[in-house]
N, C-alpha and C positions, 0 to 999 in steps of 0.2 A: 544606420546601425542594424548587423541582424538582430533580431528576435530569437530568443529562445523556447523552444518547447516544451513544456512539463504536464507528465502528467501524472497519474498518481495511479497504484492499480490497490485495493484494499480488498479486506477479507477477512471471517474466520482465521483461527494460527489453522492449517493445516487444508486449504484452500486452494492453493498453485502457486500464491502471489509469487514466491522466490522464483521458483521453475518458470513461470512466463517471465517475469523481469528478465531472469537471463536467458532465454531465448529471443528476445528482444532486444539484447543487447550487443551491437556489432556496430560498426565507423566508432564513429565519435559520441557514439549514446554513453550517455553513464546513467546507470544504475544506483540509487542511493535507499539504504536499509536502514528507517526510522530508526529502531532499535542500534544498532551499529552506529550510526550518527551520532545517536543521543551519547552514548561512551564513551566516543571518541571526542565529543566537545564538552563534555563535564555536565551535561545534561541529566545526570542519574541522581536523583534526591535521596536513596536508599534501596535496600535491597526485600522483598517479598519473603519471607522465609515460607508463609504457606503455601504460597504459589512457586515459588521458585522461581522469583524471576526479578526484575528490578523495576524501580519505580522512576517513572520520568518525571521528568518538570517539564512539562508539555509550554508553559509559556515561554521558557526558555528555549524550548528546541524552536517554536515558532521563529524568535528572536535569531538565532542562529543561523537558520538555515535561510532567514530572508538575506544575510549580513553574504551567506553562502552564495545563492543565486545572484548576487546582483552583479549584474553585468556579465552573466552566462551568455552564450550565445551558440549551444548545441543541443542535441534532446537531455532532457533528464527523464528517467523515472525513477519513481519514488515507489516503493514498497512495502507497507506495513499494513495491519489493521487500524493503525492510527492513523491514516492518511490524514484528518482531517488537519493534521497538525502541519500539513504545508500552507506555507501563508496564501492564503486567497487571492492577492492579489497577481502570483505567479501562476496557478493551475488551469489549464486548459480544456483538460478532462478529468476524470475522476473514471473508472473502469472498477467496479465490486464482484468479484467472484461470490456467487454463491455455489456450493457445496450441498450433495446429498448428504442427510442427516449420518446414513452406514458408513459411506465414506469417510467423513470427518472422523466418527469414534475411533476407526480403524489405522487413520494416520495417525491419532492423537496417542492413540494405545504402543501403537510401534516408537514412536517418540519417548513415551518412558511419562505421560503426562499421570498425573493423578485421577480418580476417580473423580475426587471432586472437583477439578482443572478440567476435566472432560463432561463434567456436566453442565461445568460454568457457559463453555467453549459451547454443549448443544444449545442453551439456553440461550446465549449468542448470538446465535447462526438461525434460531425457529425464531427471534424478535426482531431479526434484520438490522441488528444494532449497527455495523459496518455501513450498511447505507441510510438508515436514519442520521447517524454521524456524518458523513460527506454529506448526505441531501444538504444538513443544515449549513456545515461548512461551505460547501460549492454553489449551493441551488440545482436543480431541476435539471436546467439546459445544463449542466456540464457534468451531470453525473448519468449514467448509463452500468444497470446491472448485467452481469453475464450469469445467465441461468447455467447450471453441470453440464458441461460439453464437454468432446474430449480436447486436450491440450491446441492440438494443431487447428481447430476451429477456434479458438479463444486467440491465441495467436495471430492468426489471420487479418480477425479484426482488427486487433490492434494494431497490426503494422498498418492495414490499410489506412487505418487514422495519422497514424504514425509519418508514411509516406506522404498522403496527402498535404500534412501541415509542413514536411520539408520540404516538396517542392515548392509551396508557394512562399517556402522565405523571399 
């Protein structure tokens, strides 16, 4: 049987995750967007009113998305700052953008986010929460930070992993 590949890329909201997801995504790769997931399979507990956003049921998207993967057998990635919420036993790698502090406010301002959503968001991004989350979800060996590069070096890497793990299905 093949194998499939999965990997997860995580981050700060306003990070790359989306933009390298899909620049990474060509053949047979699917791309899958925590948040989009979680909606589309009844995964949403309720809605944020002060964040503006929605609230998952993180043990349920686990549940789901394992119910999803099984018996995949092409790349996946996964994109959210929740990454951790892919079941462990399918993740390969774990990829974390990290984000200049300017940067981030700047994405997050153009978005239309809150003051205090942008402060949560810095507070986020200076405690390393994204990769404290995957470290714990994944371990060590399968997690790997990307420090602020520009796109097409972050990319790179990735496909090189990317590539690697598909030829030797």
């Amino acid at each position: 049987m093949i194998e499939m590949t999965v990997i997860a890329i995580s981050g700060t909201p306003g990070s790359g995750k989306t933009t390298i997801a899909n620049l990474l995504k060509k053949g047979d790769r699917e791309v899958i967007n925590i948040g989009e997931f979680a909606s589309q399979n009844g995964c949403v507990s309720s809605y944020d009113e002060m964040n503006k956003c929605d609230v998952i049921d993180g043990d349920l998207v686990i549940e789901k998305l394992r119910e999803y993967l099984k018996g995949k057998t092409h790349t996946i990635i996964v994109e959210s700052h929740l990454a951790d919420l892919v079941p462990e036993e399918y993740i390969d790698r774990c990829y974390v953008l990290e984000v200049q502090i300017s940067d981030l406010v700047e994405r997050l301002k153009e978005r239309g986010y809150s003051e205090k959503k942008i402060a949560d968001n810095k507070l986020s991004e200076l405690m390393r929460d994204c990769y404290m989350y995957s470290l714990d979800a994944f371990g060590e060996e399968r997690v790997e930070v990307i420090k602020p590069s520009p796109i097409e070096e972050i990319v790179r890497i990735i496909e090189d992993y990317l590539e690697q793990k598909e030829r030797g299905k």
